[in-house]
C-alpha positions in Angstrom: 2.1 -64.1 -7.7 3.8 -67.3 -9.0 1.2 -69.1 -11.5 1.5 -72.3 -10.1 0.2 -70.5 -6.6 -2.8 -68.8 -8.5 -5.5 -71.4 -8.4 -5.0 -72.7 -5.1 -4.8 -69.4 -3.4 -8.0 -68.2 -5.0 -9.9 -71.7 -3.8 -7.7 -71.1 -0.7 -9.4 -67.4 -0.1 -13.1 -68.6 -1.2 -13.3 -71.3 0.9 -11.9 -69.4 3.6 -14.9 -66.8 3.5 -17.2 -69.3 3.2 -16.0 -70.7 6.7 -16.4 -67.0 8.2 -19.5 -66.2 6.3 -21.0 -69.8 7.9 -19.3 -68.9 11.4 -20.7 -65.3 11.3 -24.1 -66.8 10.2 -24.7 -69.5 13.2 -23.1 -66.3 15.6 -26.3 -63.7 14.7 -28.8 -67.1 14.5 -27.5 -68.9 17.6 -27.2 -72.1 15.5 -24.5 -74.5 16.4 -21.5 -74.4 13.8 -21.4 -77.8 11.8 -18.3 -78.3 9.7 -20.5 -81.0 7.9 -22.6 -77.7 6.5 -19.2 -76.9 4.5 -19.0 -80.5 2.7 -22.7 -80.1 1.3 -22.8 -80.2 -2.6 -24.4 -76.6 -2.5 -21.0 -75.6 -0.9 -18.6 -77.6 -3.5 -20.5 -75.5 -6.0 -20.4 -72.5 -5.0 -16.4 -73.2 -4.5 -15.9 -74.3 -8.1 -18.0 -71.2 -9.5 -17.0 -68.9 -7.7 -13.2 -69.7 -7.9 -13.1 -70.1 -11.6 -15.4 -66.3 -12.0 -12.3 -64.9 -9.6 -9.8 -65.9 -11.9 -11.4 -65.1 -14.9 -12.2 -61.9 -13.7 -8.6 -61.4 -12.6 -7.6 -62.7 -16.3 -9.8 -59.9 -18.0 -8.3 -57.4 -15.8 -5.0 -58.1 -16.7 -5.6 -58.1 -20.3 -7.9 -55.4 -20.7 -7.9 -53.1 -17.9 -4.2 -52.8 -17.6 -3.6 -52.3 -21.3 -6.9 -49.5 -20.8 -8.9 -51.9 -23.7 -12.4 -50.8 -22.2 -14.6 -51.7 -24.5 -13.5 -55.4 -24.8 -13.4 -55.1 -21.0 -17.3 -54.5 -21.1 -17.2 -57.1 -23.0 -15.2 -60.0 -21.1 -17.3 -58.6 -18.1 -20.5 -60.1 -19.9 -18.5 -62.9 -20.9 -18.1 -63.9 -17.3 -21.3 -63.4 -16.1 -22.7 -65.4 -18.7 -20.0 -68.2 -17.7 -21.1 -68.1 -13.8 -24.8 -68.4 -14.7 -23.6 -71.5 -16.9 -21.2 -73.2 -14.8 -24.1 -72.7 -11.7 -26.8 -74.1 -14.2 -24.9 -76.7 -15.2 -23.9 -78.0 -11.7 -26.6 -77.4 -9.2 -29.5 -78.0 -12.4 -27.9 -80.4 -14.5 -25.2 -82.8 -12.4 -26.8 -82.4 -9.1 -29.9 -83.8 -9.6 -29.0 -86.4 -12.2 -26.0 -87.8 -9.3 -26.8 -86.7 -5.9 -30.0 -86.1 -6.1 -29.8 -82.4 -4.8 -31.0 -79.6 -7.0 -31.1 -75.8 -5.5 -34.2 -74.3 -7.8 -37.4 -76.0 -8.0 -37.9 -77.6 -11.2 -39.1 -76.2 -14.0 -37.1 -73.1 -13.4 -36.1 -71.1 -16.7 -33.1 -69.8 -18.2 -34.3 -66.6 -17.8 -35.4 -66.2 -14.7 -32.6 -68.2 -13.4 -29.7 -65.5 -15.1 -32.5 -62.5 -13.3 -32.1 -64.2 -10.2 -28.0 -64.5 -10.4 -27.6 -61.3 -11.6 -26.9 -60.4 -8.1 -24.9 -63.0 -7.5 -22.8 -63.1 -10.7 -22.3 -59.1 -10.1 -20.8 -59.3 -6.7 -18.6 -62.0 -7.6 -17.3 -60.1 -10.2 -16.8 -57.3 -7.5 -15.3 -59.5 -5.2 -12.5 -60.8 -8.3 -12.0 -57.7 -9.0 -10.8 -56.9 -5.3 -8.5 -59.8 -5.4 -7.3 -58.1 -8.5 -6.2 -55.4 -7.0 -4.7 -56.4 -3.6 -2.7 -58.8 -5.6 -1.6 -56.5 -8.3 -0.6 -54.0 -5.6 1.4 -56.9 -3.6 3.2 -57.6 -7.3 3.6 -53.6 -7.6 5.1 -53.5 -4.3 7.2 -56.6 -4.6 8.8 -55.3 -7.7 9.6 -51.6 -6.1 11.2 -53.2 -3.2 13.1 -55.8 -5.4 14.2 -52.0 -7.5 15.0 -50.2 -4.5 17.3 -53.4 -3.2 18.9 -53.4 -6.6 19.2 -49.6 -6.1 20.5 -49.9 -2.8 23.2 -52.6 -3.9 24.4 -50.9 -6.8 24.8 -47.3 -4.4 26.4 -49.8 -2.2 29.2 -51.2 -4.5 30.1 -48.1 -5.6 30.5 -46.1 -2.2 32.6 -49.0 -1.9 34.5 -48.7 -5.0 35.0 -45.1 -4.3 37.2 -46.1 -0.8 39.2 -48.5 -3.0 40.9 -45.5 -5.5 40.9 -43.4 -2.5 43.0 -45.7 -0.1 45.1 -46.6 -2.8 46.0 -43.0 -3.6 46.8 -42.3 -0.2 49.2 -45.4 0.4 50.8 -44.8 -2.5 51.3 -41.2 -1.9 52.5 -42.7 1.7 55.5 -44.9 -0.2 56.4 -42.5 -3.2 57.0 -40.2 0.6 59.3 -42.9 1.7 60.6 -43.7 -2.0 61.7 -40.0 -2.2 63.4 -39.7 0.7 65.6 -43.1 -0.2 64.1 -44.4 3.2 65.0 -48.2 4.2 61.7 -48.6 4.7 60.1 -48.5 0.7 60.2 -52.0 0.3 58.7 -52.8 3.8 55.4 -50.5 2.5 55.4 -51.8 -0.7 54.9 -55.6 0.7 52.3 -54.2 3.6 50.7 -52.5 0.8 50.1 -55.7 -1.3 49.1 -57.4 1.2 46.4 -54.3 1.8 45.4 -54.5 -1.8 44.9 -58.1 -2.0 42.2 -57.7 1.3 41.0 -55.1 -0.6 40.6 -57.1 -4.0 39.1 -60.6 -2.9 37.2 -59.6 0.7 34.3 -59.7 -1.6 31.8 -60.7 1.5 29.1 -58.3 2.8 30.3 -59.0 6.2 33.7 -60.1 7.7 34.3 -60.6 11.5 35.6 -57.4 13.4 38.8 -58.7 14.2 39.2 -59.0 10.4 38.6 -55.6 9.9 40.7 -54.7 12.7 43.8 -56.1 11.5 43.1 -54.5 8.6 43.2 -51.2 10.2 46.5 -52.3 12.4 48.2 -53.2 8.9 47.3 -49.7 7.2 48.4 -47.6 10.7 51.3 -49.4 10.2 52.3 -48.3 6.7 51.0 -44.8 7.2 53.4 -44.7 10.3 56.7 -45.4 7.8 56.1 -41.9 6.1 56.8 -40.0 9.3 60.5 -39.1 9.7 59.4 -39.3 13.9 57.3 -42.0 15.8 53.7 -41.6 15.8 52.2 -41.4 19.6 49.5 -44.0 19.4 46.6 -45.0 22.2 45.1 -48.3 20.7 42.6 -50.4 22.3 40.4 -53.1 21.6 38.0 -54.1 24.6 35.2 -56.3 24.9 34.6 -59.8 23.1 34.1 -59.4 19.4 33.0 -62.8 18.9 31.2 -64.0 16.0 30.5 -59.8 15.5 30.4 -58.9 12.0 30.8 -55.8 10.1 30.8 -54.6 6.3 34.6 -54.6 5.0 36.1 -51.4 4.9 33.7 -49.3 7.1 35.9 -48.1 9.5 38.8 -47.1 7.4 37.6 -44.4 6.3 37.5 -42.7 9.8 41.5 -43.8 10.0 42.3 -42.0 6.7 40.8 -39.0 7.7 42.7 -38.9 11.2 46.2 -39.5 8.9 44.7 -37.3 6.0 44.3 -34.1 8.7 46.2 -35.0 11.5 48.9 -33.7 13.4 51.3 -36.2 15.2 54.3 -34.2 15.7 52.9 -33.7 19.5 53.0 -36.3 22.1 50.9 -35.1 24.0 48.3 -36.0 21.7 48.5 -39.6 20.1 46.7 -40.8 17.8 43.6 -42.4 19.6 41.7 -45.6 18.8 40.1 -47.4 20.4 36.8 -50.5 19.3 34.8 -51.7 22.0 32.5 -54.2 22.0 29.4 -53.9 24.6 26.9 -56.8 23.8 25.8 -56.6 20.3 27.2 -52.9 20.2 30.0 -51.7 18.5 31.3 -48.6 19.8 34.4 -47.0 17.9 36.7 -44.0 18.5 39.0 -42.3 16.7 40.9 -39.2 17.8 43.8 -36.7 16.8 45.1 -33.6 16.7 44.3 -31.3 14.2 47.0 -30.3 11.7 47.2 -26.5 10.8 47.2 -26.9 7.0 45.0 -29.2 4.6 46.8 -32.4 3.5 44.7 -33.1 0.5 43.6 -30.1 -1.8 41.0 -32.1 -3.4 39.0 -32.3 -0.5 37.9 -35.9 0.8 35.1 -38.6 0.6 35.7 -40.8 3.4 33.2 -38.8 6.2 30.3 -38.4 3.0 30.8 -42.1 2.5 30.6 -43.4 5.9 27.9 -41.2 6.2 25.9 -42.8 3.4 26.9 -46.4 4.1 25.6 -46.1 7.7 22.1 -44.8 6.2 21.7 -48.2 3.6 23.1 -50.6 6.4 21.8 -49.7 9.6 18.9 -47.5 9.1 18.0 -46.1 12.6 20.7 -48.6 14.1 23.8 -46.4 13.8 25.1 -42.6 15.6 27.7 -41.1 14.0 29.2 -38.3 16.4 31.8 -35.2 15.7 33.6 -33.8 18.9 35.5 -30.8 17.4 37.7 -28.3 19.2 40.5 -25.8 18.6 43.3 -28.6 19.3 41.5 -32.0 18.3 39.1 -33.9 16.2 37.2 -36.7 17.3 34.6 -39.4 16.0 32.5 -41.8 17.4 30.6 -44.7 15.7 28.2 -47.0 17.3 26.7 -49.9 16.2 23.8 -51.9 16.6 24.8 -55.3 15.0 
């Protein structure tokens, strides 16, 4: 809890279950409720005492108990009780009367049987502080593993993301050393679509972009993954629907294009490369389809699937499907999205 918030909060809480002990009391007696019986001087007293033996409670707990000093927690617990039966003396005995003419013990009372007679008192306050102790203290617990796991969650985040960087890369350029080998007319066309990749790819730092932002980025990379292919690629493209103000993490679709160029067969008309994003209310629905080559492109194997896969979990937990349709001619995926 912020330390500026500590005091307040604690006369916050005790004056609040005063109000409900007082309501709860004229409820079983059938008394009216009188917010006048809260502005009595018996009341401000018991606010001040019991506030400060809360917090020094809290105090002794967090510099004994969680540092397991037991002995000089025995102590401090003394300590307090000695400082509630003071403070209470001192106010309703001792200021009261002298200024308000109010005192709460006939007079005469003694020391001693004043501290027997609080004991009670003094005790479950104690109690009581050292309740607020620990809801508060299991708040800051929780607070702090949340603020970890979020940190946690960033850090996974950044580097799924770094891994699609290396990977794309490695792909367009294996794409243009293709055409550079060949002596195709089309090198320096790739190389200028691929800067112009790479720079997205370097400064689209934001954790959301819109979806037509994303989608040109996938139109851009289609395109320079088309130059490596000595025919044309058969393509079915389609975006439908609004997109809007929509929003989407950068670079969480491309991975599901790589794979169709990483595997894919497009020496077949019959079977184009399919795409399509639609956009159904706050729904994202997206589609990506092709035939399946006979032989494996990469040897190393792949991360894009593994890292969708993950990135779907830490962004939309319980907000995301992401489908396989599989047969002996195609491969297909389908993402939906809950924005």
């Amino acid at each position: 809890m912020n330390k500026k918030w500590i005091i307040p909060v604690y006369a916050g809480a005790v004056i609040l279950l005063m109000t409900v002990s007082e309501i709860i009391y004229t409820l079983r007696t059938g008394t009216p409720f009188r917010i006048s019986e809260l502005l009595r001087p018996i009341t401000l007293s018991q606010v001040i005492y019991m506030t400060l033996t809360l917090l020094l409670t809290r105090y002794m707990l967090y510099a004994f108990f969680l540092t397991k000093k037991y002995l000089q927690l025995l102590l401090a617990v003394v300590l307090v009780f000695t400082v509630f039966v003071f403070l209470r003396y001192l106010l309703e005995e001792v200021v009261f009367p002298r200024y308000l003419n109010f005192r709460n013990y006939p007079k005469g009372t003694t020391l001693g049987f004043y501290t027997l007679d609080n004991l009670h008192y003094g005790l479950s306050y104690i109690v009581l502080g050292i309740v607020f102790f620990f809801l508060e203290y299991r708040f800051d617990v929780q607070k702090k593993e949340a603020a970890l796991l979020q940190r946690s969650k960033e850090a996974e985040l950044a580097f799924l993301r770094s891994q699609i960087s290396p990977h794309f890369l490695f792909n367009s350029l294996n794409s243009i050393y293709t055409l550079s080998y060949k002596q195709s007319s089309k090198t320096s066309g790739a190389i200028l679509q691929l800067s112009e990749l790479v720079r997205f790819m370097l400064y689209e730092q934001k954790p959301l972009i819109p979806v037509e932002t994303e989608w040109n980025y996938l139109m851009n990379y289609i395109g320079l993954q088309e130059m490596r292919y000595p025919h044309a690629v058969g393509r079915d493209i389609r975006l439908e629907g609004d997109t809007g103000a929509a929003q989407i993490p950068p670079f969480l679709l491309i991975p599901l294009v790589e794979n169709a160029f990483k595997h894919g067969d497009f020496s077949d008309a019959r079977y184009p490369l399919s795409i399509a994003l639609q956009m159904v209310g706050n729904r994202l629905i997206f589609k990506v389809e092709n035939k399946k080559g006979c032989f494996q492109k990469d040897q190393e194997g792949g991360i894009g699937i593994e890292n969708i896969q993950r990135r779907l979990e830490l962004l939309y937990p319980r907000r995301h499907e992401l489908t396989i349709a599989e047969s002996d001619a195609t491969y297909g995926v389908t993402l939906v999205l809950e924005l």
